[in-house]
Structure formats: C-alpha cells, structure tokens
KOLMARSE-876149 format. One record per residue (C-alpha): residue number from 1; residue in one letter; x, y, z. Coordinates in steps of 0.001 Angstrom, whole numbers. Example, Ala and Ser with C-alpha at 12.3 -4.5 7.8 and 13.67 -1.06 7.14 Angstrom:
# residues 2
+------+------+---------+---------+---------+
: mipa : voti :      c1 :      c2 :      c3 :
+------+------+---------+---------+---------+
:    1 :    A :   12300 :   -4500 :    7800 :
:    2 :    S :   13670 :   -1060 :    7140 :
+------+------+---------+---------+---------+
# end
This chain:
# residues 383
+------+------+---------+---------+---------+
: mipa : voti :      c1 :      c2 :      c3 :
+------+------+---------+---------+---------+
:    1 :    X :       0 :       0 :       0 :
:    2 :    X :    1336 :    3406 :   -1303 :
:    3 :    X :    2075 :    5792 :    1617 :
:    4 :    X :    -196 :    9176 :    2121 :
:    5 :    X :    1092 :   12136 :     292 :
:    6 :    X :    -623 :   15450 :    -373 :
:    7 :    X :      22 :   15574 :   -4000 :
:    8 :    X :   -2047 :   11986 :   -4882 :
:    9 :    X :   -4219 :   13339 :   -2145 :
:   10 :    X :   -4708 :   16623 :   -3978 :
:   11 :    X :   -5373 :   14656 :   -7536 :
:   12 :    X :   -7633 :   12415 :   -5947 :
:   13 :    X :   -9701 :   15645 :   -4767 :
:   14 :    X :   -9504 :   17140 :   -8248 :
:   15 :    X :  -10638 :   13854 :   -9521 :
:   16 :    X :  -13663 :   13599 :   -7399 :
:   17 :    X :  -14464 :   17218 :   -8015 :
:   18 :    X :  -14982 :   16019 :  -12147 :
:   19 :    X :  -16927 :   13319 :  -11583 :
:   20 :    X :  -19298 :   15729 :   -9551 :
:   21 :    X :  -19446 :   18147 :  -12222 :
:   22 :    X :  -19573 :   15383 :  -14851 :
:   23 :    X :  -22769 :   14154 :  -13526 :
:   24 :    X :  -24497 :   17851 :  -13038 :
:   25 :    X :  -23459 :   17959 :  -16847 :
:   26 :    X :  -25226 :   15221 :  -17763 :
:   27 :    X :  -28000 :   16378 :  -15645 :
:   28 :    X :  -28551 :   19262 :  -17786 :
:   29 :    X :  -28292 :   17496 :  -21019 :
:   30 :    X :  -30535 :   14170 :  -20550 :
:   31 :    X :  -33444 :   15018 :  -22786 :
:   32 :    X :  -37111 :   13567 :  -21156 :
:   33 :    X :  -37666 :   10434 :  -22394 :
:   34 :    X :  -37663 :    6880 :  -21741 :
:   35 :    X :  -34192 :    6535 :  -21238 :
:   36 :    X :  -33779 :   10020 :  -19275 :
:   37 :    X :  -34746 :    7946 :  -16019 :
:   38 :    X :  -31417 :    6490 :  -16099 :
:   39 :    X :  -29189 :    9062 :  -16519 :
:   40 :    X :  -31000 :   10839 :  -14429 :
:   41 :    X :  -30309 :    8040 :  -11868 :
:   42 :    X :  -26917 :    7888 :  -12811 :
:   43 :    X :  -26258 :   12237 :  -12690 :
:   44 :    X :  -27580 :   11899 :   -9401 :
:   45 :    X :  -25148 :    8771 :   -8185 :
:   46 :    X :  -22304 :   11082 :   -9391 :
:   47 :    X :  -22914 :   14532 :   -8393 :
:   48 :    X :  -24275 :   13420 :   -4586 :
:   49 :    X :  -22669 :    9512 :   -3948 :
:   50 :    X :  -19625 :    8969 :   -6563 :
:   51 :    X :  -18074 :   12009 :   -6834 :
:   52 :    X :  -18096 :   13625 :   -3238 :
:   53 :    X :  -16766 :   10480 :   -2211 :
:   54 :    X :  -13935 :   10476 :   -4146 :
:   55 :    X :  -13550 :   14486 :   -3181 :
:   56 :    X :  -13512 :   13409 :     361 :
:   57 :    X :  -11134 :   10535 :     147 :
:   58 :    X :   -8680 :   12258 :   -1612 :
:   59 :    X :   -9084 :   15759 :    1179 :
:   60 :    X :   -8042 :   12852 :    3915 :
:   61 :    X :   -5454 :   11385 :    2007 :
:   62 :    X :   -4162 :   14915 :    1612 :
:   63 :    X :   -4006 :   16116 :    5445 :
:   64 :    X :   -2660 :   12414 :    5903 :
:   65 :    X :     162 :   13473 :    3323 :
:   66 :    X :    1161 :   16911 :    5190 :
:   67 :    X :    3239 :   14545 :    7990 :
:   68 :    X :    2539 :   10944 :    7791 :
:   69 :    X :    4628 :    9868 :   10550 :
:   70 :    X :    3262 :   12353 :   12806 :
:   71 :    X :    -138 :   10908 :   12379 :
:   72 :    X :   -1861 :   13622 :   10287 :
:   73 :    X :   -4008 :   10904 :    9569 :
:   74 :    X :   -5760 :   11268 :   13159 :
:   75 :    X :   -6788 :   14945 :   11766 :
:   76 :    X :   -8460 :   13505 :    8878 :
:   77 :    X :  -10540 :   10321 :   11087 :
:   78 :    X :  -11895 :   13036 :   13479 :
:   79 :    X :  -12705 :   15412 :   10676 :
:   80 :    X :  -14720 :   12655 :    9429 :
:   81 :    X :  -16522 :   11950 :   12584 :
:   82 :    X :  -17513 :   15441 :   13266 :
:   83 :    X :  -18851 :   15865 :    9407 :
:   84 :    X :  -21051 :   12859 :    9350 :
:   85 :    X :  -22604 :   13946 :   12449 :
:   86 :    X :  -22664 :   17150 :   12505 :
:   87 :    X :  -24683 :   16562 :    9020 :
:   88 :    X :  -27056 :   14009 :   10732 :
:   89 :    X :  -27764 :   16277 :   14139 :
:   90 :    X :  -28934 :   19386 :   11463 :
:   91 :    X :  -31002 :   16790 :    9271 :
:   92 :    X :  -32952 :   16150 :   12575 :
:   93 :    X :  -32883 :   20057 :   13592 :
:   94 :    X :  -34523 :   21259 :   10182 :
:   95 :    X :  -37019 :   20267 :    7982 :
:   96 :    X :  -35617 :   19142 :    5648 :
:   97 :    X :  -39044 :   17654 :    3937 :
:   98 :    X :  -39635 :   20840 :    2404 :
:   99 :    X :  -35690 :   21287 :     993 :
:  100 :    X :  -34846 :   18844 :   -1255 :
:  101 :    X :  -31639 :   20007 :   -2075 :
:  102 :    X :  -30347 :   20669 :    1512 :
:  103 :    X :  -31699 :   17229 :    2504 :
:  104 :    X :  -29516 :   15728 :    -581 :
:  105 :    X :  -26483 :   17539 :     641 :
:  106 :    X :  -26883 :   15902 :    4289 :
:  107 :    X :  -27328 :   12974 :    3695 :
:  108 :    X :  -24123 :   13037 :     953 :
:  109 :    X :  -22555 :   13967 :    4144 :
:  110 :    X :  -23880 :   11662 :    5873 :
:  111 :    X :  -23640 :    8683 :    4325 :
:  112 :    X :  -20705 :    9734 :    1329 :
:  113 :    X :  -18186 :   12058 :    2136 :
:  114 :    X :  -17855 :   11307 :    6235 :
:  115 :    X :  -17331 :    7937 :    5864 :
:  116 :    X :  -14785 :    8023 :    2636 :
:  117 :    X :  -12718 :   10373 :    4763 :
:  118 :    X :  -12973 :    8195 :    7616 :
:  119 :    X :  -12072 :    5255 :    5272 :
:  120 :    X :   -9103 :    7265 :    3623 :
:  121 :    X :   -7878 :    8200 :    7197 :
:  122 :    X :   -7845 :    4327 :    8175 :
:  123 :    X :   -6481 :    3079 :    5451 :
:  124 :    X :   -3361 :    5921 :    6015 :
:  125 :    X :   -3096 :    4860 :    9655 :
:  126 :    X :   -2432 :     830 :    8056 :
:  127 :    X :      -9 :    2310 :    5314 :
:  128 :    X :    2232 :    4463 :    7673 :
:  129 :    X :    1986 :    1717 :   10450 :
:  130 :    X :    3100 :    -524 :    7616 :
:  131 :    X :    6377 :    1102 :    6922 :
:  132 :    X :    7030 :    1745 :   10344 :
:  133 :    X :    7467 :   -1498 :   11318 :
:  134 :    X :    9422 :   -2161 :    8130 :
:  135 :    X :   11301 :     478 :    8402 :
:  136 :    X :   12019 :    -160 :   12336 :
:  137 :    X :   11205 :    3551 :   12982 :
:  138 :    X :    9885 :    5276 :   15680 :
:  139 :    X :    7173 :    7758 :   14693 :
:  140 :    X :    6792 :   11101 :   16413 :
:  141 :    X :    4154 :   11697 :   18112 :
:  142 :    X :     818 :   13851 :   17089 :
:  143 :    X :    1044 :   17108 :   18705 :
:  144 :    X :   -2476 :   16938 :   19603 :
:  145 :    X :   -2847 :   12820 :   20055 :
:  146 :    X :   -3712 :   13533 :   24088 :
:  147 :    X :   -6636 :   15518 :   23470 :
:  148 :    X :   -7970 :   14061 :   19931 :
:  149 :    X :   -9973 :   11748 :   21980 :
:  150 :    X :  -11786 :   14531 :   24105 :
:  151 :    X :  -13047 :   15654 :   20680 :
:  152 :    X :  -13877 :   12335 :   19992 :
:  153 :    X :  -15869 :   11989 :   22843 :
:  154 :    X :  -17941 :   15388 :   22002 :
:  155 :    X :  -18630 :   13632 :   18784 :
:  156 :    X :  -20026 :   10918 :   19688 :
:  157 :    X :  -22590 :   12937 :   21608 :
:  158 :    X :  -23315 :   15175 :   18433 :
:  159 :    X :  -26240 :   13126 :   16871 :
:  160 :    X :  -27868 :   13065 :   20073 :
:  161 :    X :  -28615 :   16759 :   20562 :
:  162 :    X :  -32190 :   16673 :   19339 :
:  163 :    X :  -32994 :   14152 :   21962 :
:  164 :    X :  -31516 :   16682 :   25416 :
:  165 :    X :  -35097 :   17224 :   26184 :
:  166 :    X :  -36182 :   13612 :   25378 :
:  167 :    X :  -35613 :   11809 :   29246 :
:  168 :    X :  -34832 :    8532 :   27466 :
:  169 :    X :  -31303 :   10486 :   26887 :
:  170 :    X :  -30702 :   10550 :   30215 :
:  171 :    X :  -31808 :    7400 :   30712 :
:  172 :    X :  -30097 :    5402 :   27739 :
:  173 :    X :  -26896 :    7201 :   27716 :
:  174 :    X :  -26033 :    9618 :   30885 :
:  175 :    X :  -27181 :    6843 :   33081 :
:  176 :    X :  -25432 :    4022 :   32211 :
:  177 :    X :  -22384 :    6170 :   31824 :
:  178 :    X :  -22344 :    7890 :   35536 :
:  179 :    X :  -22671 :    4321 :   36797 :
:  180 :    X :  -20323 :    2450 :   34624 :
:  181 :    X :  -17613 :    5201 :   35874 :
:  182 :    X :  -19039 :    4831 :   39719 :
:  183 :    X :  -18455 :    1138 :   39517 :
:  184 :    X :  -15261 :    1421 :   38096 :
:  185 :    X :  -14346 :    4394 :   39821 :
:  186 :    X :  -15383 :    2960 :   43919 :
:  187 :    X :  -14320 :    -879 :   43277 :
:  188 :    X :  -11918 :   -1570 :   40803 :
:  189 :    X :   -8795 :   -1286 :   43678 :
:  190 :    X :  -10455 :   -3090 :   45943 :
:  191 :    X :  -11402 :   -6053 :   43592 :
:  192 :    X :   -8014 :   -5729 :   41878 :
:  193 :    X :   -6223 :   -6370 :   45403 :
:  194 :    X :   -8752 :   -8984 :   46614 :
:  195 :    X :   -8288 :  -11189 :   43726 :
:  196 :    X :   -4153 :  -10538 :   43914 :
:  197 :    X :   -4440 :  -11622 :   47896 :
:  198 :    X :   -5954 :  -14891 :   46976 :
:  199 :    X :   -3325 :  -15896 :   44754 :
:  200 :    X :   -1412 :  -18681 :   46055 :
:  201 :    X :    2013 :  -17883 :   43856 :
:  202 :    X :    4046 :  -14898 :   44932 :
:  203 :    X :    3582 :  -11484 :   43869 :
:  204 :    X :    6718 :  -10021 :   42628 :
:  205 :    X :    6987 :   -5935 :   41943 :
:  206 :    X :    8876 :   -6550 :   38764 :
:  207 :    X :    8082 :   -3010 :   36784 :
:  208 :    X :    7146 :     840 :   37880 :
:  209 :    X :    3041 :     634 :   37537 :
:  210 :    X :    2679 :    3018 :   34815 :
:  211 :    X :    -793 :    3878 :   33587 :
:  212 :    X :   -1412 :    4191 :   30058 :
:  213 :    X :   -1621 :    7330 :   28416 :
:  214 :    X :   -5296 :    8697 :   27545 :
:  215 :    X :   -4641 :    8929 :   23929 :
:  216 :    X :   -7322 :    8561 :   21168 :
:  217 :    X :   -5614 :    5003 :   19879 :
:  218 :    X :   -5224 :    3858 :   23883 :
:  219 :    X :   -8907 :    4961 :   24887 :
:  220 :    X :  -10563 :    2983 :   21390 :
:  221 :    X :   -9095 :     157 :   22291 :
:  222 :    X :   -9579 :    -397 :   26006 :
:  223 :    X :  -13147 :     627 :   25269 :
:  224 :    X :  -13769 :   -2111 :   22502 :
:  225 :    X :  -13533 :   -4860 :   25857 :
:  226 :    X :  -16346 :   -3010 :   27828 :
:  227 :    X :  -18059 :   -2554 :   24770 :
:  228 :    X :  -17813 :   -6212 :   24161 :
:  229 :    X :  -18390 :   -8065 :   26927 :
:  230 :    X :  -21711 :   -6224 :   27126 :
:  231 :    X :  -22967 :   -7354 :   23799 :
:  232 :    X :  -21541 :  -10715 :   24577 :
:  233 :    X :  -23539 :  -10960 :   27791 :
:  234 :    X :  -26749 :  -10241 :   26180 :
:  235 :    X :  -26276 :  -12030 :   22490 :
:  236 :    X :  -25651 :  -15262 :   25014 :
:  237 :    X :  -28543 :  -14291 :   27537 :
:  238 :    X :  -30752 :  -13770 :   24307 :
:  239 :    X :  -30087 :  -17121 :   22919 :
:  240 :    X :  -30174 :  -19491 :   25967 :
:  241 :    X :  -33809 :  -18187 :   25970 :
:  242 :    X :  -34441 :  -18344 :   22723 :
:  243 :    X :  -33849 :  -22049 :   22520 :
:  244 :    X :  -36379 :  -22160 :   25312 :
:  245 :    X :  -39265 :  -20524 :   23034 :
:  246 :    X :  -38853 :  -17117 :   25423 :
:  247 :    X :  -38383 :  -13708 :   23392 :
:  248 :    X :  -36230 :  -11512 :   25328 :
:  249 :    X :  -37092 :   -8714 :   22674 :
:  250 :    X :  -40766 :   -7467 :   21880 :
:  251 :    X :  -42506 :   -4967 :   19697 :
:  252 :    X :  -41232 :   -3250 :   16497 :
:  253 :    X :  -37761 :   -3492 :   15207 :
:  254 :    X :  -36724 :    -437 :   16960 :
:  255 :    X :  -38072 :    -621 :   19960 :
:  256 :    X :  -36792 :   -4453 :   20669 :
:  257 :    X :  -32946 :   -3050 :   19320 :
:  258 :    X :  -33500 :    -374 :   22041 :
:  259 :    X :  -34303 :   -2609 :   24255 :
:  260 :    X :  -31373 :   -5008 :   23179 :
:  261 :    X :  -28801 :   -2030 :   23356 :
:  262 :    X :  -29798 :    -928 :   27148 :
:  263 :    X :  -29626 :   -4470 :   28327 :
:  264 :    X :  -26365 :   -4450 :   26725 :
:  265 :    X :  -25533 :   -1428 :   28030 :
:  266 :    X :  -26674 :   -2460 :   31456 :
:  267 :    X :  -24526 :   -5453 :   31116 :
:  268 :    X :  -21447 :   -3192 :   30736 :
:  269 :    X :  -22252 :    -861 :   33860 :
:  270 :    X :  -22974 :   -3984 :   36226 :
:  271 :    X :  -19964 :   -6502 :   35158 :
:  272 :    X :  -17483 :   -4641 :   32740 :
:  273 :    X :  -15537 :   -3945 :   36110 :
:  274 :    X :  -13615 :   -7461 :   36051 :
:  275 :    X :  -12633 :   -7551 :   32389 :
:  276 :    X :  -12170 :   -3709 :   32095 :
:  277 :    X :  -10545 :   -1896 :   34597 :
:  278 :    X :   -9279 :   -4610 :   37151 :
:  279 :    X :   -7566 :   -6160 :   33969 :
:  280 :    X :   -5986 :   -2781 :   32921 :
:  281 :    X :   -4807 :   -2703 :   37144 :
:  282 :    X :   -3316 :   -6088 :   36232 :
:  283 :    X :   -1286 :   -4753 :   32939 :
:  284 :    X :    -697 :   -1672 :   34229 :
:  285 :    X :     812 :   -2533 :   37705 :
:  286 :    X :    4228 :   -3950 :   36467 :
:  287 :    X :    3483 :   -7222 :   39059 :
:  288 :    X :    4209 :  -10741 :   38061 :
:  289 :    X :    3216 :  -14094 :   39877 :
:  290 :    X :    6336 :  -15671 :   40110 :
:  291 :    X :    6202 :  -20108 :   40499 :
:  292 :    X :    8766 :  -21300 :   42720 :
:  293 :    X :    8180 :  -24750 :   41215 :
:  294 :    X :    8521 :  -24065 :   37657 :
:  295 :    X :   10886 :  -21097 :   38430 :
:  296 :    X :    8853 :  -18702 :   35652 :
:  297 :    X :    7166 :  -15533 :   36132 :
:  298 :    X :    4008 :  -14209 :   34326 :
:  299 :    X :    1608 :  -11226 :   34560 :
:  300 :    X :   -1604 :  -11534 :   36131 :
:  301 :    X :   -4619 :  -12535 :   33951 :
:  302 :    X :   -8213 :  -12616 :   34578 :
:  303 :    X :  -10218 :  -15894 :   34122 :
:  304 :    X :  -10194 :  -17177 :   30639 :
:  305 :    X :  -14165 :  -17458 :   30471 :
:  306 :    X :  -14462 :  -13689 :   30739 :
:  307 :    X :  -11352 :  -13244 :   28981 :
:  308 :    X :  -13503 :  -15414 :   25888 :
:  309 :    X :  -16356 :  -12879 :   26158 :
:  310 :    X :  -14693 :  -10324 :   24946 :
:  311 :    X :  -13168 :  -11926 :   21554 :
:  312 :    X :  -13040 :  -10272 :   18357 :
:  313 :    X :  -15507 :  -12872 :   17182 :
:  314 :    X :  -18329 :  -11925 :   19899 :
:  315 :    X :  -18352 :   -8558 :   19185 :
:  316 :    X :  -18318 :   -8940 :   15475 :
:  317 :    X :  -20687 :  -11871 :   14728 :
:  318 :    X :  -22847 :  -11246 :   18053 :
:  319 :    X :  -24583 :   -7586 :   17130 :
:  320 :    X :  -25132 :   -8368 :   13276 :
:  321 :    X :  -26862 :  -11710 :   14102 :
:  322 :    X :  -28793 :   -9765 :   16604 :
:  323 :    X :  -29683 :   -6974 :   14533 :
:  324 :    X :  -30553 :   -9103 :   11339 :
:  325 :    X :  -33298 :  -11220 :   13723 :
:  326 :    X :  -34795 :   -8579 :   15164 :
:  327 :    X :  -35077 :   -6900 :   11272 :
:  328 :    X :  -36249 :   -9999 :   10313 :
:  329 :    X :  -33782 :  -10090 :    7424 :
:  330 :    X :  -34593 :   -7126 :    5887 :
:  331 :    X :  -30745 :   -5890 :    5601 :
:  332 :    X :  -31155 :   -2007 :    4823 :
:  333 :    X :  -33043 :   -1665 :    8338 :
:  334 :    X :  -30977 :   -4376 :    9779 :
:  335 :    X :  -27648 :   -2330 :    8984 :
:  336 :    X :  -29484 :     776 :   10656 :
:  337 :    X :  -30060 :   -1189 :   13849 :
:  338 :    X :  -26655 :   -2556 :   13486 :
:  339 :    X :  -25629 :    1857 :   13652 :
:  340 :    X :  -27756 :    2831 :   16277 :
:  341 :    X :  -26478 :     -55 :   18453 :
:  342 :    X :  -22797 :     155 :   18351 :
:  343 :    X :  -22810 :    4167 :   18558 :
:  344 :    X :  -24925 :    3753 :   21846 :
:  345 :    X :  -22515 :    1465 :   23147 :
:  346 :    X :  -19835 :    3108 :   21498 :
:  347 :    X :  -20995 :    6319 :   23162 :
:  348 :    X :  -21331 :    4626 :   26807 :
:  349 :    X :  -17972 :    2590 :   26910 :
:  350 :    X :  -15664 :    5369 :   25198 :
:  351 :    X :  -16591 :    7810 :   27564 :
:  352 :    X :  -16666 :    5699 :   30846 :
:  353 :    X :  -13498 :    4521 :   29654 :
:  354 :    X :  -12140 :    8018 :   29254 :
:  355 :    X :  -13349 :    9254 :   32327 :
:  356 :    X :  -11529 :    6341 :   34143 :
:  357 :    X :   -8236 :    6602 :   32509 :
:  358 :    X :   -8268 :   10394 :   32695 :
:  359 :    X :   -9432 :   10636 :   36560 :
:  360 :    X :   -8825 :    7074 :   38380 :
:  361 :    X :   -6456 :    5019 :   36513 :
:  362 :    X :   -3037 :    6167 :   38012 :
:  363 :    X :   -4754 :    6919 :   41757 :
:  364 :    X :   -5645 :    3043 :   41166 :
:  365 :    X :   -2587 :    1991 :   40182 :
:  366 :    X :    -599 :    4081 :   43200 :
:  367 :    X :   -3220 :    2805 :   45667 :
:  368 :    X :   -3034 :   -1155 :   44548 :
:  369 :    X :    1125 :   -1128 :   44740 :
:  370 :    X :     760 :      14 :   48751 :
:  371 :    X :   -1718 :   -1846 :   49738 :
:  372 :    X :     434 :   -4715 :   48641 :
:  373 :    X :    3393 :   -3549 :   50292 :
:  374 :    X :    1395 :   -2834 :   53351 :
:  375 :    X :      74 :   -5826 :   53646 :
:  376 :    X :    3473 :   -8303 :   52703 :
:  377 :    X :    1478 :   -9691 :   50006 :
:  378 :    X :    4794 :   -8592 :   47388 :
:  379 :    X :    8031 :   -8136 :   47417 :
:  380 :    X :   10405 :   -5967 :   44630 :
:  381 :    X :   12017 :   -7890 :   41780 :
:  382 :    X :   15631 :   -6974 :   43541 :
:  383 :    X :   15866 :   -7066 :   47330 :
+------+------+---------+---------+---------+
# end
C-alpha cells in the first residue's frame, strides 16, 4: 500500500471534483424520455454519492500526506466523525421535507463524504503503520494525540442533541455512563487487590506501575472490551432463551434493538468492572506471579471465560446476528439497527473509559502497589 502524500491526495480531490461536475453535466443534457430515467439516476449517483466520495477521500489522504509519521491521519478520522454527524444532528434540527436540495447535501454527508474520509484516514493509519514497522522507525508523536480523543468523545454525543429534552437520553446514555464510571471508579482497587491476595504464587513488583496514556488510539481500544463483553452478555442471555421458546425482545424493530442495546448497556455498567478496569490494574501494575516450582514468572490474567467474552468474534458476529433477527432479514433496516447499536454502546464505553483513565487510573494503580506492600502480600524484583 502506497504511503499518504498530499500531492495523490490533492489529484484524488480534483478527480472527485470532475466526476461531480460530470454528472451535473449530464444532468442538464438528458433530454425527457424513456431513457432520461437512467441518466437521471446515474447524474444523481455522481454529483451526490460517486463524486463527493472520491472528493472526500482524496481531502483525507491529503491532510494524511502533510506529515505521515506524525499521524496527520488522526486529523483527517476526526474530521470525518464530526462531518457525518454534525450533518445528521442538522437533518434532525430542520425540515428538511420541504428542501430537497439541503436534505440531498446531508445525507451526501452523511452517508458519502464522512465515511470516505474516515475510510481514507484508516487506510493511512495501516499504510504508515506498515512502513514503520518495516522500516524499524519510531514515529513522532501527534502534537495533539492527548486531546484528539476529548473531541472524539464530544462527537459521539453530536447526533444526540435533538434528543436533550427527550428523558430517554438521560436514561439510555447519561445513566449508564455515571454508573459504569461509579463502579469502576469505587471498586476496581479493591477487587483488583482482593483477587491478587488470593493468589497462592508470589507477587513479585517486577516493573514501575505506569498507567497508560489517555490517547485517542489507547482509549478505542480499552473501550472495545467493555463494549464487548456487554454485547456478549446479552447475544448469550438472548439465545439461551431463545432455545427455550422465550423472546427476550418485543414490539417493532426499533423498539426491541433499544431494548437489546440498554440491556447491553446495562450489562457493561454492572460486570465490565472485572474484564475492564481490574484487567488494565493487572497490565498496568508492572506485578508478576512468580512459580517457585517451575521457576517462571508471568503477569496476572483474569479468568479465561471472561477473557472469551470479549473476543473479536463476539463482538463482530454477536450484534449483526442480533440486529438481522430482530429486522427480520430485511438488511437495509438491519444495517441501521446494526448503527444505532454500536454508537450507543460506542458512546457509553468510550466515555466511561475516558473518564476512568483520565481521573482514576493512576490513583488506582498508586493505591493497589501500597496496599500490597502494606500488607506483605509482594516483594520488589531486587531485594
């Protein structure tokens, strides 16, 4: 895969840019007749889907090209983000009913230019990644990488600003969020050092705990397990029963993925705290479990059955099945479930996990490494 660079970027752009005004050309040319349904069809796939896509893919490729190994590509993925939902929040604001035009230009936004940018900015992220580890290279870090995830965060909150004065907001998202981080926030120590004090190997200080920095790349992926398990929970909850002739889910298609997402969202406030954050105390704390017997020391882990919920494959396979049954295989609404689903859990597990990493993480980590001292339960690496 090529590497970014602001001049393909910049003919990509121009590119898109023709294919836009190609198709208002041949807008204004179809003659009415038989076959002018057609073109029409096909003016209208390149002045609003084709070419704006292109335009925008080749605008992130561009700001990806300015610096690519300073990760100008995380400018591009969050300009994406904001455009696609900024675009969605205002086609819920105005009426767009009455304004054709406007409501064709939000929903290119929408559903064309965000995500090609976001595509073009991922796609950067895999090429430079690529020839760093070729290469053997250390790249330098994004000037604003520490607070790109803030942003992020706002984002994600965008499309839901029609619904502030709707209480199922509060309920749905706020909710679960302020209780998630409570959870986390109050017990994660104290579970992290109960489980350690049960452990019948010793506990060796091998490492400085060192909490991980709240960066955008850090914060996506320690929210993905949350995220996970929740969906996991429910998917397996949902099917258990279902095998028993008991629908979990009732009424139409939205209301029953609704229904689906808060359970799954519920899921993550009440027992995300053993896979999430008491597994981050674990990798963060620098400790290892040393065996006298085998003489070999290894991190603490927790069990592999909760470990399991959170694999790629139960987050992947898990909400698309769900989605498709409850659409009853119609696959245009089912991939609309499928949005609304992840983006509330999205929404609820990137900013718990924020919050956490921003405000308890390192406390955590200080508090765990003392109480173990305190209590004898480890010893440093070197006496």
């Amino acid at each position: 895969m090529a590497e970014p660079s602001a001049k393909t970027g910049a003919a990509i752009t121009l590119t898109g840019l023709a294919i836009a005004v190609a198709g208002i050309v041949l807008g204004q040319i179809t003659p009415a007749g038989g076959v002018s349904a057609e073109l029409a069809w096909i003016s209208h796939l390149l002045v609003y889907d084709a070419g704006p896509a292109v335009a925008s893919f080749g605008v992130g490729w561009l700001v990806s090209g300015l610096h690519p190994l300073r990760k100008y590509y995380l400018y591009s993925g969050v300009a994406a983000v904001y455009l696609s939902f900024t675009a969605f929040a205002l086609s819920t604001f105005l009426n767009v009913e009455n304004l054709p035009a406007a409501a064709a230009i939000l929903l290119t936004l929408i559903y064309s230019a965000g995500p090609s940018m976001l595509l073009s900015a991922a796609l950067a992220g895999v090429a430079v990644n690529r020839r760093v580890r070729k290469a053997g290279i250390k790249p330098s870090p994004n000037p604003h990488e520490n607070i790109l995830d803030f942003f992020v965060m706002i984002a994600l909150y965008i499309p839901l600003l029609p619904a502030l004065g709707s209480p199922l907001f509060y309920l749905r998202y706020l909710l679960p969020v302020a209780v998630t981080f409570l959870v986390w926030h109050t017990a994660a120590p104290r579970l992290a050092l109960w489980l350690l004090s049960r452990r019948k190997t010793e506990i060796v200080l091998a490492e400085p705990p060192k909490a991980e920095e709240t960066t955008l790349f850090n914060v996506l992926s320690r929210s993905y397990i949350p995220m996970a398990f929740g969906l996991g929970v429910v998917t397996t909850v949902a099917s258990v029963l279902d095998l028993l002739n008991i629908s979990l889910f009732r009424g139409d298609p939205f209301s029953a993925t609704a229904d689906a997402a808060f359970l799954a969202a519920v899921a993550t406030a009440a027992g995300s705290l053993y896979v999430g954050p008491v597994a981050w105390l674990f990798e963060d704390s620098g400790i290892r479990l040393y065996d006298r017997v085998r003489r070999i020391m290894r991190p603490p882990s927790i069990h592999s059955l909760a470990d399991e919920m959170v694999e790629i494959y139960t987050f992947i396979f898990s909400p698309i099945a769900l989605t498709f049954a409850l659409a009853d295989g119609d696959l245009a609404l089912a991939l609309i479930l499928l949005g609304l689903t992840l983006h509330l859990l999205l929404t609820i597990s990137f900013t718990a996990t924020y919050l956490y990493m921003t405000f308890s993480a390192k406390k955590h980590l200080e508090t765990m490494v003392r109480s173990l001292q305190a209590r004898n339960l480890a010893r440093p690496l070197h006496n």
